[in-house]
C-alpha positions, 0 to 999 in steps of 0.5 A: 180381609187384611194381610193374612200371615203363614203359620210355620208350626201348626202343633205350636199355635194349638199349644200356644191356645191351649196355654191361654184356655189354661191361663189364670183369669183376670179378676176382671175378665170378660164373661160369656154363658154359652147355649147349644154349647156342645162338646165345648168348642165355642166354650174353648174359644172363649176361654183362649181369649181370656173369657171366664165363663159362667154357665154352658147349657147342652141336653146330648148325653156324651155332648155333655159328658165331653164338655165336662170332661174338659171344663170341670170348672164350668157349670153346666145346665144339662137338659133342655134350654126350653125349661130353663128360667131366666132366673135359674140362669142368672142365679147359677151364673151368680149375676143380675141382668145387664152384667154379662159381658157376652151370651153365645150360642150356636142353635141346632142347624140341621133345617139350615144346612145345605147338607141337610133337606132344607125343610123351611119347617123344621121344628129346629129352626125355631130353637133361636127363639129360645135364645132369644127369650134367655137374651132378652132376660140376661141383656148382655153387653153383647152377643154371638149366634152362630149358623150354617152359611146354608140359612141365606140361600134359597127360601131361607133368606126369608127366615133370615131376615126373620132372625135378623129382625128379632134379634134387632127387635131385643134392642141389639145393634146387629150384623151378620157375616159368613166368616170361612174358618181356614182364614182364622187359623183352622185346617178346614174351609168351613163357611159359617154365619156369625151374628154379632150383636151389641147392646143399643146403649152402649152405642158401638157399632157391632163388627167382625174380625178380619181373617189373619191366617193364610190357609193351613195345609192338611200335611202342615196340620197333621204334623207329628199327629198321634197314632191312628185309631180309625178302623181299616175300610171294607173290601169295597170301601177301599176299592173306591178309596183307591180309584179317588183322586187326593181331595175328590169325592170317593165312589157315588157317595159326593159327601165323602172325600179324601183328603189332599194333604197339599190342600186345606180340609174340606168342612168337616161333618159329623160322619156318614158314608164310609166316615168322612173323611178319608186319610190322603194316603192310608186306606182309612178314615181320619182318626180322631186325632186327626180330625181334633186337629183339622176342628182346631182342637188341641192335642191335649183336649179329651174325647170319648171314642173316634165314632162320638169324636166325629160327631162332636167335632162335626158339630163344633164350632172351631176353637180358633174361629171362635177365639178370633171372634171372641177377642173382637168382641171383647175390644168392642165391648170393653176397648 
């Protein structure tokens, strides 16, 4: 990891990203389709580093409903990538295979997570294979597929390798990297498993970024944040609230923590418990503009309700991370 910079102005970088999602594209900017895409949070990311992007495909209702509430430009596939042709995606995109600069995608996780129960045989582990047949069809310059740090550990490794080998197998160079998001500028440790992966004819060798910020602090983070929107907790839930310390865990429930306003936020879930997290010091949980703030998300983008902005936020991959990756494969793909 090379020389890490404090950020002084948190509020100001996210202006300051959202300022270059807004910024006019090139004639000759890069492109990316975006699969599993979410509420948009890979999709953000891009659009900062200054990608125009052709289709994002996402089957969640209010996943759906967010994303176009934000990228009203973008056309969206809203169904289930399985029934998605090669075709029908080339043609909405308006392009030929080999012309795509980046395809992305971040496949359902849950059979991964060490959250989760870790079922080696979850139905869910195989939705990269859909991936895959789209990357085989498109033959992008390069792609991104990104996953929980939980699919190297234990039996997953075999799946792992597994992966790995298929994603080779489409005549891609490929790495794979745990990349913590608190080093690329977002409030919030998050460990996640990046693929990058470039065409063999191209003849570059796939890498990562390197981690450019010095952790953000929960206090830093939620300067000047909006009012809170987040309900006040039962009798009982505030009674363990009290007796938890800044950054442990509060009560017998080990998933829900409050927050340390002198530390960087934990990984953010999509919710559970008493709705993780809980603020450092109201007795409440995190408020959606709170929680928009730790994913890295700027004030400015729009979500429908705190419950179902905990979920896409749990589920995004954060903005800034993603922008990091983003402008480092754009450089090995167009240097």
């Amino acid at each position: 990891m090379g020389s890490l910079r404090r950020i002084d102005d948190y509020p100001a970088l996210l202006d300051e990203a959202w300022a270059q999602h807004l910024a006019p594209r090139a004639p000759n900017a890069p492109t990316v389709i975006s699969t599993f895409a979410g509420c948009g949070g890979s999709s953000l990311g891009y659009s900062m580093a200054g990608f125009r992007e052709l289709l994002a495909v996402e089957w969640e209702q209010n996943a759906a409903d967010t994303f176009r509430l934000n990228f009203p430009h973008v056309p969206l596939y809203h169904g289930d990538i399985a029934k998605l042709s090669v075709e029908e995606c080339l043609r909405i995109a308006g392009i030929a295979p080999g012309e795509l600069d980046v395809f992305d995608g971040s496949p359902p996780c849950q059979g991964f997570s060490t959250a989760g129960k870790r079922e080696t045989g979850d139905a869910r582990n195989q939705l990269f294979r859909e991936f895959v047949r789209l990357l085989n069809g498109l033959r992008p310059r390069a792609f991104v597929m990104e996953n929980v740090s939980g699919m190297v550990k234990g039996d997953f490794k075999v799946i792992f390798a597994e992966i790995l080998r298929t994603l080779k197998a489409c005549g891609y160079r490929v790495k794979a990297r745990l990349l913590n998001a608190m080093y690329f500028g977002v409030p919030q440790s998050r460990d996640r498993m990046i693929f990058v992966g470039v065409r063999e004819d191209l003849g570059v060798e796939p890498s990562h970024p390197s981690g450019w910020s010095v952790p953000v602090i929960v206090r830093d983070a939620l300067v000047g944040v909006a009012p809170p929107d987040s309900p006040k907790l039962t009798p009982h839930a505030l009674a363990c609230w009290k007796a938890a310390a800044p950054g442990e865990s509060v009560g017998k429930l080990k998933s829900v923590r409050k927050l340390d306003a002198a530390r960087v936020a934990g990984t953010l879930t999509k919710g559970g418990g008493f709705r993780e997290p809980l603020h450092f010091s109201e007795p409440r949980s995190a408020s959606t503009a709170e929680r928009r703030r730790i994913g890295s998300f700027p004030d400015a983008f729009k979500f429908t309700g705190h419950r179902s902005a905990m979920e896409r936020i749990g589920n995004s991959v954060p903005p800034l991370l993603m922008r990091s990756i983003a402008a480092h494969v754009r450089g090995l793909i167009r240097p």
